[in-house]
PDB file of N, CA, C and O in Angstrom:
ATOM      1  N   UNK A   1     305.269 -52.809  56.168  1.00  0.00           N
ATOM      2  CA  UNK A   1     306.575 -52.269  56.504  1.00  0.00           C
ATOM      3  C   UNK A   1     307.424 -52.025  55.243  1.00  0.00           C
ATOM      4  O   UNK A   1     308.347 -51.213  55.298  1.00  0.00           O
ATOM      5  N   UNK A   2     307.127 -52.751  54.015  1.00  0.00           N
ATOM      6  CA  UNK A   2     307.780 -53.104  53.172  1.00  0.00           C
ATOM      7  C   UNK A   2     307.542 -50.988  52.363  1.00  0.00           C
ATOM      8  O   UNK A   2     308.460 -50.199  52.142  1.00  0.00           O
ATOM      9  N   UNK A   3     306.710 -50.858  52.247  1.00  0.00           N
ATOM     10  CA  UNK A   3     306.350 -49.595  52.039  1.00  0.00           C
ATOM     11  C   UNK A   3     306.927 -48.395  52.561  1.00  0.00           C
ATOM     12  O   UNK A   3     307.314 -47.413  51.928  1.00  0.00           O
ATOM     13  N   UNK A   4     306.935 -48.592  53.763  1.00  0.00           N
ATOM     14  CA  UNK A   4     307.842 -47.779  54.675  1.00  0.00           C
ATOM     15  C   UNK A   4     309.083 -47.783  53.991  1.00  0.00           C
ATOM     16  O   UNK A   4     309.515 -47.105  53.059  1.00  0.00           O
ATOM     17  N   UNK A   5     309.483 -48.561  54.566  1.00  0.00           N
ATOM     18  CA  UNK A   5     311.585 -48.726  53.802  1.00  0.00           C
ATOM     19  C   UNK A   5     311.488 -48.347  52.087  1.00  0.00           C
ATOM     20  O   UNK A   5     312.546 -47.898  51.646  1.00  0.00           O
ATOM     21  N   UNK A   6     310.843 -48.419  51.512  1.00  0.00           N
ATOM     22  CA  UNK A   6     311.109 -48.087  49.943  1.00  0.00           C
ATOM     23  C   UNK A   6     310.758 -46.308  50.043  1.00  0.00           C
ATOM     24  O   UNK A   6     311.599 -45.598  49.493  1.00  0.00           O
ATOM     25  N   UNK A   7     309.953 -45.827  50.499  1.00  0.00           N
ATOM     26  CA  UNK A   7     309.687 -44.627  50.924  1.00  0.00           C
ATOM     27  C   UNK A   7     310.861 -43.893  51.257  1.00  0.00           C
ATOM     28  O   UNK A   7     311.358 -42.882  50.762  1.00  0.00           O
ATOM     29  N   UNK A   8     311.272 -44.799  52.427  1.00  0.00           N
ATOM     30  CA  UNK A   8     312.223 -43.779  53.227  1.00  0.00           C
ATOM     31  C   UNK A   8     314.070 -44.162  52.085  1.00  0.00           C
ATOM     32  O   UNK A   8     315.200 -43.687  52.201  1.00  0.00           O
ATOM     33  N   UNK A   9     313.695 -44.819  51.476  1.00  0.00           N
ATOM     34  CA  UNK A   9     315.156 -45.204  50.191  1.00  0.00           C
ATOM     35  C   UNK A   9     314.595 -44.071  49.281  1.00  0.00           C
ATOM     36  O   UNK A   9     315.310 -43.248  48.710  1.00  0.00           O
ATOM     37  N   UNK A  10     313.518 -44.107  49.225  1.00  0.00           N
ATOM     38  CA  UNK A  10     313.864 -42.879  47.870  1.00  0.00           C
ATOM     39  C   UNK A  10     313.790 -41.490  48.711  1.00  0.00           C
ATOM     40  O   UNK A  10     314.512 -40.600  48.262  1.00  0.00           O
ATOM     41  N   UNK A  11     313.072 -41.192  49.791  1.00  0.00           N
ATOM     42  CA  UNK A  11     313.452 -39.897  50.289  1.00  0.00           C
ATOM     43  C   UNK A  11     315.118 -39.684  50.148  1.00  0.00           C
ATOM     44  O   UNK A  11     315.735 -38.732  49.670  1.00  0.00           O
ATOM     45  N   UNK A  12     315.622 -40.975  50.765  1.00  0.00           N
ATOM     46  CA  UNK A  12     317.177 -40.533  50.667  1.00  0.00           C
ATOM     47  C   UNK A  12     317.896 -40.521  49.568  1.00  0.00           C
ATOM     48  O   UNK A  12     319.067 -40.164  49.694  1.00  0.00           O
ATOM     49  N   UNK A  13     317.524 -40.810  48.542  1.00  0.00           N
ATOM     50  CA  UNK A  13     318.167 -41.200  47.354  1.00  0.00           C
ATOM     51  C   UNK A  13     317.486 -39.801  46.756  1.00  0.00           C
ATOM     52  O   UNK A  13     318.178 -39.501  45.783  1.00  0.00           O
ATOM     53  N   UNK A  14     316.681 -39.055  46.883  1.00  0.00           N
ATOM     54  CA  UNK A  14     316.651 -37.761  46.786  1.00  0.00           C
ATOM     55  C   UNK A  14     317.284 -36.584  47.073  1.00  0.00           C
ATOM     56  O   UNK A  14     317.552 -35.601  46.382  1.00  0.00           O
ATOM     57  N   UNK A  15     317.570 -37.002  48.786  1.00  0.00           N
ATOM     58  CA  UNK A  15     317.965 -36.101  49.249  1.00  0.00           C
ATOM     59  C   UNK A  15     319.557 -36.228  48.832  1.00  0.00           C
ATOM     60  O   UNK A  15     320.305 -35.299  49.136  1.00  0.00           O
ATOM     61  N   UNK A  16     320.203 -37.671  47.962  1.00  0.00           N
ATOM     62  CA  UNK A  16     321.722 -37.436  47.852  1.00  0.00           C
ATOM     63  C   UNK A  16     321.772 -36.857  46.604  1.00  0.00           C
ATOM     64  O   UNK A  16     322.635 -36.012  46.364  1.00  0.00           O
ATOM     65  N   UNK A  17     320.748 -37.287  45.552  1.00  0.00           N
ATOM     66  CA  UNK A  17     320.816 -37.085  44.143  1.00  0.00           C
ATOM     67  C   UNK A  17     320.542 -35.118  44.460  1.00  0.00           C
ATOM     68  O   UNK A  17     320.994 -34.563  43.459  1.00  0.00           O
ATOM     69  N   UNK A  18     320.035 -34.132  45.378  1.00  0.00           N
ATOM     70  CA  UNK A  18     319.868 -33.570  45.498  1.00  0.00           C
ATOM     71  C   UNK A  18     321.261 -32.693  45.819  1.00  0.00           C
ATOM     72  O   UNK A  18     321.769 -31.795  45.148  1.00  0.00           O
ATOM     73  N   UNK A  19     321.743 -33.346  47.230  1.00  0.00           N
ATOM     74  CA  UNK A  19     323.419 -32.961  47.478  1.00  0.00           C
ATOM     75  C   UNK A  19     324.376 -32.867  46.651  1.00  0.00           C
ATOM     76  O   UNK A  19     325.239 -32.004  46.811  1.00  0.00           O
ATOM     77  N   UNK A  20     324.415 -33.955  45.347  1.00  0.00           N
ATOM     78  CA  UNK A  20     325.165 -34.012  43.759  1.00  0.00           C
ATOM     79  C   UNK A  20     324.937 -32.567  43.214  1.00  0.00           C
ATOM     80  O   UNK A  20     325.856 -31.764  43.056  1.00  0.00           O
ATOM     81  N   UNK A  21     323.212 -32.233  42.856  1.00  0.00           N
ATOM     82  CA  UNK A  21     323.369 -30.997  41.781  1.00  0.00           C
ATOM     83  C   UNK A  21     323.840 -29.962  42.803  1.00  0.00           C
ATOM     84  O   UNK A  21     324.368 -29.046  42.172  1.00  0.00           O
ATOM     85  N   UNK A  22     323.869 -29.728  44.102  1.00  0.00           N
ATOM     86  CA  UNK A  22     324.342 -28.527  44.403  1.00  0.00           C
ATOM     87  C   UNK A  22     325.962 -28.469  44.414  1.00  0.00           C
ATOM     88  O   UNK A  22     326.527 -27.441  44.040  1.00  0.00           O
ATOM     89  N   UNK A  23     326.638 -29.516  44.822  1.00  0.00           N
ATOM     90  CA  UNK A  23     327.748 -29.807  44.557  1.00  0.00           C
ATOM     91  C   UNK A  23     328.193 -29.593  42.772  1.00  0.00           C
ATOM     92  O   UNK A  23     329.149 -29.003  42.267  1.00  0.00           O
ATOM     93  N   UNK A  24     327.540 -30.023  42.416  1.00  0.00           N
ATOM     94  CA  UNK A  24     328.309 -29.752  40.835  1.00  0.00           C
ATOM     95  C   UNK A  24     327.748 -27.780  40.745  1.00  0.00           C
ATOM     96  O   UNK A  24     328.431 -26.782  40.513  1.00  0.00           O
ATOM     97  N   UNK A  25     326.998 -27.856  40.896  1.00  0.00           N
ATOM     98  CA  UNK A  25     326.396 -26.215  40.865  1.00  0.00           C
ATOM     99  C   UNK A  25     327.811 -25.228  41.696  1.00  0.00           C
ATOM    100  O   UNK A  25     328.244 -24.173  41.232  1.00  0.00           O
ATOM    101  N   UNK A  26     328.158 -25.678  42.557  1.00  0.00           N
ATOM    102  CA  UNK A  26     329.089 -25.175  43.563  1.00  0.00           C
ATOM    103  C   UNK A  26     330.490 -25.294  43.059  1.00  0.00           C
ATOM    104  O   UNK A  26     331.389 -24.521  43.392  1.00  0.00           O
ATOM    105  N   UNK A  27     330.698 -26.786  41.845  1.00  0.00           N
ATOM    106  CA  UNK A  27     332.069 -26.931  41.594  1.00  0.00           C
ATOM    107  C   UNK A  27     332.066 -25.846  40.303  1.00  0.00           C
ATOM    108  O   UNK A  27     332.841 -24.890  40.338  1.00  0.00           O
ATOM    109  N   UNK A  28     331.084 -26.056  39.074  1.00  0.00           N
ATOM    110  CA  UNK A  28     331.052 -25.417  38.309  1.00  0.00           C
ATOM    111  C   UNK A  28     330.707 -23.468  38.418  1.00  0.00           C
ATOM    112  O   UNK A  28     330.899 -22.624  37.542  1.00  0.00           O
ATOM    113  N   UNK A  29     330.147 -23.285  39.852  1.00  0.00           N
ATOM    114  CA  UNK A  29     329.681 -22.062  40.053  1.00  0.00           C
ATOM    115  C   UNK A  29     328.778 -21.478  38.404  1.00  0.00           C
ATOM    116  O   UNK A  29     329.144 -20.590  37.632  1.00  0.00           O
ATOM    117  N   UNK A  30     327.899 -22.116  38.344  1.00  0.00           N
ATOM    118  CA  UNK A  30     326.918 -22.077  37.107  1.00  0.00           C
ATOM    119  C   UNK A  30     325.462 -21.622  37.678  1.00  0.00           C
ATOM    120  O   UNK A  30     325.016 -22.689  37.257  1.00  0.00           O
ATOM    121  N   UNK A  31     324.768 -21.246  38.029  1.00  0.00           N
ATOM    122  CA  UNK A  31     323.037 -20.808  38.846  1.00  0.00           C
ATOM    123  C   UNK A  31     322.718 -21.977  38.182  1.00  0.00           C
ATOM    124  O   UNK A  31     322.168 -21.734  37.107  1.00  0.00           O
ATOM    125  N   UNK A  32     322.884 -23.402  38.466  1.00  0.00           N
ATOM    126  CA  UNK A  32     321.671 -24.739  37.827  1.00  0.00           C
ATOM    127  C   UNK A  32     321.121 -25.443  39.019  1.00  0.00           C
ATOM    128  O   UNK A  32     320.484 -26.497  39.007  1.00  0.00           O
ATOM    129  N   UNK A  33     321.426 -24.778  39.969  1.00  0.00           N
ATOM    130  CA  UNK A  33     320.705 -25.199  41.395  1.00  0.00           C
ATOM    131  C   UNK A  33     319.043 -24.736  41.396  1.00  0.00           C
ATOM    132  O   UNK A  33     318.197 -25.528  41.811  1.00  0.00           O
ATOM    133  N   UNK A  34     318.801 -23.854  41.067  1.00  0.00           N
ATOM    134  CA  UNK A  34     317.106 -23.416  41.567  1.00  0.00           C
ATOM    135  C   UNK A  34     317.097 -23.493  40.138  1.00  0.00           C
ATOM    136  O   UNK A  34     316.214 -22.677  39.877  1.00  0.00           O
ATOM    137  N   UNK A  35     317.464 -23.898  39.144  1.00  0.00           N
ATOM    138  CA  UNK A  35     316.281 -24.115  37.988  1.00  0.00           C
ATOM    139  C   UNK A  35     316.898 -25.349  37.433  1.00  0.00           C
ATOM    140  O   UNK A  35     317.141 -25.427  36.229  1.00  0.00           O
ATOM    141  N   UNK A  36     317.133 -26.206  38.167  1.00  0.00           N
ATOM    142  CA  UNK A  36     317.107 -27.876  38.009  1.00  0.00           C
ATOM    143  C   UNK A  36     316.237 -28.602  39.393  1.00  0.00           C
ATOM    144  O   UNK A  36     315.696 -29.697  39.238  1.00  0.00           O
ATOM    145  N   UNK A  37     316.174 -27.912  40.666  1.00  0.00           N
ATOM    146  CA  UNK A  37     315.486 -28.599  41.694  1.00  0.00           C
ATOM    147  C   UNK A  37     314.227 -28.760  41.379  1.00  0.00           C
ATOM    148  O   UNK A  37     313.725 -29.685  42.017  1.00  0.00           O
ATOM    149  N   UNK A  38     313.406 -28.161  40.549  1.00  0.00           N
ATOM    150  CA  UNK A  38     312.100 -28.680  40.285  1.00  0.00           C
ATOM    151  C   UNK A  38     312.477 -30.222  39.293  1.00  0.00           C
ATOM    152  O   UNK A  38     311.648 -31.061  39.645  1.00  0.00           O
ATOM    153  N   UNK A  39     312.985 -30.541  38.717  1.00  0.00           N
ATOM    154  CA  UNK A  39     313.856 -31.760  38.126  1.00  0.00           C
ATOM    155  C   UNK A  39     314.115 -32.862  39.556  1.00  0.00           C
ATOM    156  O   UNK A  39     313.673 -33.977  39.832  1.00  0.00           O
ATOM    157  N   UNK A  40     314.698 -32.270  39.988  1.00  0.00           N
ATOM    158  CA  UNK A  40     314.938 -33.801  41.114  1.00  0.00           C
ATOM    159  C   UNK A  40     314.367 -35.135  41.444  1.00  0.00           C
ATOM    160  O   UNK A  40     315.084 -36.090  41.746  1.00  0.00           O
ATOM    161  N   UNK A  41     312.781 -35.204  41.370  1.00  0.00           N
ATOM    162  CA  UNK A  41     311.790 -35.580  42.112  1.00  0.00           C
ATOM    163  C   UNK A  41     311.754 -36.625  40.987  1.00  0.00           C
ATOM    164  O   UNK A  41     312.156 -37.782  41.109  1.00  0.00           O
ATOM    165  N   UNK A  42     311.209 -36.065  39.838  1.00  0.00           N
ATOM    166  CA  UNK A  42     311.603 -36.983  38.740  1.00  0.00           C
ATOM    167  C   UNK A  42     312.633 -37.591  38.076  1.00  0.00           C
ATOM    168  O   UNK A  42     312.596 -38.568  37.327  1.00  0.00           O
ATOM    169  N   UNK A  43     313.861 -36.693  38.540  1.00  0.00           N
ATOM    170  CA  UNK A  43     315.135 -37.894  38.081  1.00  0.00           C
ATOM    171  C   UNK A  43     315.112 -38.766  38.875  1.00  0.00           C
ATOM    172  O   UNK A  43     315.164 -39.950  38.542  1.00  0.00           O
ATOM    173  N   UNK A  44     315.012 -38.279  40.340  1.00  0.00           N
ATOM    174  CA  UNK A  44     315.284 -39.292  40.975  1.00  0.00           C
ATOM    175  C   UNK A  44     314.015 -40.766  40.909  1.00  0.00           C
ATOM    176  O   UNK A  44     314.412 -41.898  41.185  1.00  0.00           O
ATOM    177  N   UNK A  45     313.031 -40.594  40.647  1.00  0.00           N
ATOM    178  CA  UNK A  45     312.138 -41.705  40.464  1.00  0.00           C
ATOM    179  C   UNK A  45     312.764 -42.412  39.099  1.00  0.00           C
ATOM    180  O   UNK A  45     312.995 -43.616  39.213  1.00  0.00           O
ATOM    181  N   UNK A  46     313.135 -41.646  37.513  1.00  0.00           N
ATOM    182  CA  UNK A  46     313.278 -42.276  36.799  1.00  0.00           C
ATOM    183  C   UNK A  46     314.754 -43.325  37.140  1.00  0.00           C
ATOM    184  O   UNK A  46     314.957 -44.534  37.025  1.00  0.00           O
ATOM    185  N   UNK A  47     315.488 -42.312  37.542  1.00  0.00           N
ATOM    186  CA  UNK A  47     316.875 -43.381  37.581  1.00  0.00           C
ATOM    187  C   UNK A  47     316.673 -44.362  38.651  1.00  0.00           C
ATOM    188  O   UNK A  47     317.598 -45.169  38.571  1.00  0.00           O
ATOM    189  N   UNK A  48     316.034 -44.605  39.435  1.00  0.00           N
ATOM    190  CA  UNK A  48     315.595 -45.434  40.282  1.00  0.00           C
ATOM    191  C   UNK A  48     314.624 -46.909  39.652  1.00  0.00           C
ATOM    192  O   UNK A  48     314.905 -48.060  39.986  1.00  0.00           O
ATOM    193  N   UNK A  49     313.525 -46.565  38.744  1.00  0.00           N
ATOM    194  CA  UNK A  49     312.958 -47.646  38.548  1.00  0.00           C
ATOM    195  C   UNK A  49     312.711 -47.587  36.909  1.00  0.00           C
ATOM    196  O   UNK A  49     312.140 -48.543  36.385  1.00  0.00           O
ATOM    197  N   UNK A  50     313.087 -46.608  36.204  1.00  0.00           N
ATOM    198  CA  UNK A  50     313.083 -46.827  34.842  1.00  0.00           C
ATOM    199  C   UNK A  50     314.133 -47.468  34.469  1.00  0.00           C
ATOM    200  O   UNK A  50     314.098 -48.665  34.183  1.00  0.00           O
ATOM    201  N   UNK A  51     315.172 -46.764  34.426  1.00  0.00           N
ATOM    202  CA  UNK A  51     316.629 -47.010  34.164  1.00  0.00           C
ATOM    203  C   UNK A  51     317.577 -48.209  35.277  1.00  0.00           C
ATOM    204  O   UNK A  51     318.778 -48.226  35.546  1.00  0.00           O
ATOM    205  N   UNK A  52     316.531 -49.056  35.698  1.00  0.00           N
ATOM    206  CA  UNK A  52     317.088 -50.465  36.218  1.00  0.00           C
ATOM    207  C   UNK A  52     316.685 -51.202  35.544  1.00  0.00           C
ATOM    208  O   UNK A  52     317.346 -52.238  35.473  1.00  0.00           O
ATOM    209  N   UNK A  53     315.533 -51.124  34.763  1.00  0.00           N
ATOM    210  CA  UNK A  53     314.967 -52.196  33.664  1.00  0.00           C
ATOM    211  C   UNK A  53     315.962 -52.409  31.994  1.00  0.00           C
ATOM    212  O   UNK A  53     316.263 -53.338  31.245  1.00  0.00           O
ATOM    213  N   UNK A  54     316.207 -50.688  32.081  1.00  0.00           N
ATOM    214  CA  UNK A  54     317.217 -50.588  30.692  1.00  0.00           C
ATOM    215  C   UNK A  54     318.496 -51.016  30.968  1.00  0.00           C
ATOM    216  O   UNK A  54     319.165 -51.395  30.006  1.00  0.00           O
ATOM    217  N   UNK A  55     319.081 -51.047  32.281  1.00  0.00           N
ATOM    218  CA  UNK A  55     320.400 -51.826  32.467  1.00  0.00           C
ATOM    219  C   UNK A  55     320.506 -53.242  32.471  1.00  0.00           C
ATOM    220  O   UNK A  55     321.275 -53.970  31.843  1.00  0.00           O
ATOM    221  N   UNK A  56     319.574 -53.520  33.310  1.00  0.00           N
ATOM    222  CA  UNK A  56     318.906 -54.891  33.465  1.00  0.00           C
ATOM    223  C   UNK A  56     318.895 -55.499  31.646  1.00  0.00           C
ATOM    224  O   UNK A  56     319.599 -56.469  31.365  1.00  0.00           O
ATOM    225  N   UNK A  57     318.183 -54.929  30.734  1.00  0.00           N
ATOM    226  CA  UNK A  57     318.220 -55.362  29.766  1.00  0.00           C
ATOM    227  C   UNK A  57     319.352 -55.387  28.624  1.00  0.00           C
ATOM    228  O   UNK A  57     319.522 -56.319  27.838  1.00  0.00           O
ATOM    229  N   UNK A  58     320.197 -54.034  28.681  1.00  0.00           N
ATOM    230  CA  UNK A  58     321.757 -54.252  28.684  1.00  0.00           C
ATOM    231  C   UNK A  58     322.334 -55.320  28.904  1.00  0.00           C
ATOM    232  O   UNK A  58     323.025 -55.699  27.959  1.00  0.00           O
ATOM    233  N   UNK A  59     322.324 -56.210  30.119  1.00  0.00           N
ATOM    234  CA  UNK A  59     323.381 -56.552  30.555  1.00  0.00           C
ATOM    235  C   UNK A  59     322.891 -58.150  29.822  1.00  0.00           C
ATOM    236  O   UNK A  59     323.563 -59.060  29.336  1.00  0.00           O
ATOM    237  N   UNK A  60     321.353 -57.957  30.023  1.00  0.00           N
ATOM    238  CA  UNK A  60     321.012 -59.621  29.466  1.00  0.00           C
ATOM    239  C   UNK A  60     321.214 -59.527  27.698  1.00  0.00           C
ATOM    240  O   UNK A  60     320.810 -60.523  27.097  1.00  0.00           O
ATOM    241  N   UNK A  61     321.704 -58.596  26.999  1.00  0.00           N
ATOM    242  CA  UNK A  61     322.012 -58.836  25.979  1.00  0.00           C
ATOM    243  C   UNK A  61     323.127 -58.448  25.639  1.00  0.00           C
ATOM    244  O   UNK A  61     323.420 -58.499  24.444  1.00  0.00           O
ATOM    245  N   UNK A  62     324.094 -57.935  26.632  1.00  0.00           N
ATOM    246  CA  UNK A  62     325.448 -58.411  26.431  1.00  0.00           C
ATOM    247  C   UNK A  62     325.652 -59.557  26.709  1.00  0.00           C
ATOM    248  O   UNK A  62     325.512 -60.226  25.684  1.00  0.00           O
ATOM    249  N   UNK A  63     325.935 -60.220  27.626  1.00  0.00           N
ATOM    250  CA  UNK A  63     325.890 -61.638  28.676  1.00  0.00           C
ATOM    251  C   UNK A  63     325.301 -62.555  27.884  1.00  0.00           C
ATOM    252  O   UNK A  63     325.972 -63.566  27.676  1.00  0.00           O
ATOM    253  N   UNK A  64     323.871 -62.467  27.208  1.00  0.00           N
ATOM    254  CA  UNK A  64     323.490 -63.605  26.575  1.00  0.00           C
ATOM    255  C   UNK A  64     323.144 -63.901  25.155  1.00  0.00           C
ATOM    256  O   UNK A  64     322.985 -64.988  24.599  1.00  0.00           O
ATOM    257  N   UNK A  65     323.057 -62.597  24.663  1.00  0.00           N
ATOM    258  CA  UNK A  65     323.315 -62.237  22.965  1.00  0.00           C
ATOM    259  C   UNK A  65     324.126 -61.441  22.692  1.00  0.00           C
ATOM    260  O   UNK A  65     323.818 -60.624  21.824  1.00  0.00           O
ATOM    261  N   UNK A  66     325.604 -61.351  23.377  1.00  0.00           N
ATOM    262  CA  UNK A  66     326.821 -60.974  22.554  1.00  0.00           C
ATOM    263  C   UNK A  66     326.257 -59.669  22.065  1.00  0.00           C
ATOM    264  O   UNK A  66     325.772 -59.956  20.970  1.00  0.00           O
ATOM    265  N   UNK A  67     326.149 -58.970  22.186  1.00  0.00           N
ATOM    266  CA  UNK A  67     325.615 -57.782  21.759  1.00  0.00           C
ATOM    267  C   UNK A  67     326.593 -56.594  21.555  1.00  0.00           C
ATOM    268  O   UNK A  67     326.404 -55.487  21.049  1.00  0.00           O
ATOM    269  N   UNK A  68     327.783 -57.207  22.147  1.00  0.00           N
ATOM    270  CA  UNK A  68     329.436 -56.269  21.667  1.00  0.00           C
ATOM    271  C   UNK A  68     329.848 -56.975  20.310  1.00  0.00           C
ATOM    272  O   UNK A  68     330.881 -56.630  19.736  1.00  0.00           O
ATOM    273  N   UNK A  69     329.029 -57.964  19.808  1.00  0.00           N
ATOM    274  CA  UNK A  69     330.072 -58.438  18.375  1.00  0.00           C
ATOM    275  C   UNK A  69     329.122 -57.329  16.937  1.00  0.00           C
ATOM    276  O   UNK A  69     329.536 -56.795  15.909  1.00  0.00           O
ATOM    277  N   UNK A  70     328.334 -57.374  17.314  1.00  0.00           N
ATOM    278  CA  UNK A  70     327.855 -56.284  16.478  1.00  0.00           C
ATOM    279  C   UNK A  70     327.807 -54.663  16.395  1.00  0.00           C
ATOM    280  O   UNK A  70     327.305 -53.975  15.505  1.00  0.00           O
ATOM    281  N   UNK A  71     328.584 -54.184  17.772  1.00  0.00           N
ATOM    282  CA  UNK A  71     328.641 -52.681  17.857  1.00  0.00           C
ATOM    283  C   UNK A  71     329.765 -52.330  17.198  1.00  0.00           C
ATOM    284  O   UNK A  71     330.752 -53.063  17.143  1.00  0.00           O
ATOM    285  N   UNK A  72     329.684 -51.140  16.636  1.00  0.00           N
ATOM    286  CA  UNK A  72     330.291 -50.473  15.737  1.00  0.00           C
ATOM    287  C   UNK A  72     331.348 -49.391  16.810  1.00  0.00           C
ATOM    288  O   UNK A  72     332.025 -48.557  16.208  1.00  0.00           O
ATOM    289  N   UNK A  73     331.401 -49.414  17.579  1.00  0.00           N
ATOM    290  CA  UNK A  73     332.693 -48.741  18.839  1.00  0.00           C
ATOM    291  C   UNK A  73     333.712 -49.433  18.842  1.00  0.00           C
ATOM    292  O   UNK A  73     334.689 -48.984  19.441  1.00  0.00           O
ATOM    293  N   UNK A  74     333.801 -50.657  18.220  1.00  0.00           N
ATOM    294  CA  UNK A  74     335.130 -51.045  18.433  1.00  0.00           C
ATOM    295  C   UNK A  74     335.432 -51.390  17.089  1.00  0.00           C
ATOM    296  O   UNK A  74     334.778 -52.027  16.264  1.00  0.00           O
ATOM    297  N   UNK A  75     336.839 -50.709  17.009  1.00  0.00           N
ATOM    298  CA  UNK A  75     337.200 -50.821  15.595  1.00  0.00           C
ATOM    299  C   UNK A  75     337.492 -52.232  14.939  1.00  0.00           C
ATOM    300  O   UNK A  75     337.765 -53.151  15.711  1.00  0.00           O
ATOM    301  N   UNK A  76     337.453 -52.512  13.392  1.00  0.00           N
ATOM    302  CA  UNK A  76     337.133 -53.684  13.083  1.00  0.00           C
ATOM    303  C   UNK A  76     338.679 -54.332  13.277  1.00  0.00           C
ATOM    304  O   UNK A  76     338.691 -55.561  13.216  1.00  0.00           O
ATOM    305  N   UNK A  77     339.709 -53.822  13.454  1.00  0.00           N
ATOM    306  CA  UNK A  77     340.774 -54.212  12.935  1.00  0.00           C
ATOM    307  C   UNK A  77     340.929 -55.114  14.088  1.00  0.00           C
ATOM    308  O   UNK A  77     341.532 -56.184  14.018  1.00  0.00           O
ATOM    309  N   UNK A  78     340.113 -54.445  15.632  1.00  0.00           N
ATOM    310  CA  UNK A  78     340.118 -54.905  17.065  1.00  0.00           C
ATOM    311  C   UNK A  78     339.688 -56.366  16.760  1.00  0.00           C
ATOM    312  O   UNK A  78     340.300 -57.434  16.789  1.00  0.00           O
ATOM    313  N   UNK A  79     338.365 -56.010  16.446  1.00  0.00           N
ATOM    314  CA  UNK A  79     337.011 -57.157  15.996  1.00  0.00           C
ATOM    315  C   UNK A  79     338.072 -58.221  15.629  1.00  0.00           C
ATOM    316  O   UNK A  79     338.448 -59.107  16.397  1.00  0.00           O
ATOM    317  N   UNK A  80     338.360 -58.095  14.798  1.00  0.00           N
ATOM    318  CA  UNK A  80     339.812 -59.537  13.754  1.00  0.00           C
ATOM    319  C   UNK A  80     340.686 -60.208  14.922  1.00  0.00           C
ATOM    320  O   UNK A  80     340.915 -61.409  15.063  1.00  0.00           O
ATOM    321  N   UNK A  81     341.047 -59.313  15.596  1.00  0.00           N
ATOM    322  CA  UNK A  81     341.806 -59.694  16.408  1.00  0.00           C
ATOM    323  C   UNK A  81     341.233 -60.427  17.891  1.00  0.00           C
ATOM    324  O   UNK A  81     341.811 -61.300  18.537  1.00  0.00           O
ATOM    325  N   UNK A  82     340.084 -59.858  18.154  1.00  0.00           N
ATOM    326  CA  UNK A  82     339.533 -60.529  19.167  1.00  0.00           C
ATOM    327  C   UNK A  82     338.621 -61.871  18.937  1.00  0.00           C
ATOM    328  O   UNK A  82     337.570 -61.400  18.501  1.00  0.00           O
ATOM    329  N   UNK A  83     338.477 -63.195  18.995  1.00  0.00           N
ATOM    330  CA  UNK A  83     338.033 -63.965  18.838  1.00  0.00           C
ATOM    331  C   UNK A  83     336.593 -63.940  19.455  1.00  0.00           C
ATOM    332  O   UNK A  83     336.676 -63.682  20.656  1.00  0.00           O
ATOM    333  N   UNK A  84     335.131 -64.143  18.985  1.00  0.00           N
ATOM    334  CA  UNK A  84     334.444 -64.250  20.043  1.00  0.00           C
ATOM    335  C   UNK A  84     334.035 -65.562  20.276  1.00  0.00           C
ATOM    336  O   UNK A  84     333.357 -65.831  21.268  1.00  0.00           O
TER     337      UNK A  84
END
């Protein structure tokens, strides 16, 4: 059953990630509707199970190796001022 339900989550998670590009296609009035839908199938698999591992790993090295005291986005003058 377990197969079933992951199936039928990414059909739908297709079919919304699908509703998005026509919507932006529609807000922007740009033709990126029929030459991005061959794209779908694979965004939608990557942002689904690639890009949960790279957040996933984000978050365990913000959270557990501070990984904001060494980025260079926040200016140093901030850095001085913020204690970590």
């Amino acid at each position: 059953m377990a197969i079933t339900i992951l199936v039928a989550i990414q059909l739908g998670l297709l079919v919304v990630d699908t509703a998005m590009l026509a919507l932006a296609a529609a807000i922007t009035r740009e033709p990126v509707f029929i030459r991005n839908i061959t794209y779908m199938i694979g965004f939608s698999l990557f942002t689904s199970y690639v890009m949960r591992f790279v957040r996933l790993w984000a978050y365990f090295e913000e959270w557990l190796l501070f990984a904001s005291i060494r980025d260079d986005y926040v200016p140093q003058k901030v850095r001085a001022i913020r204690k970590w």
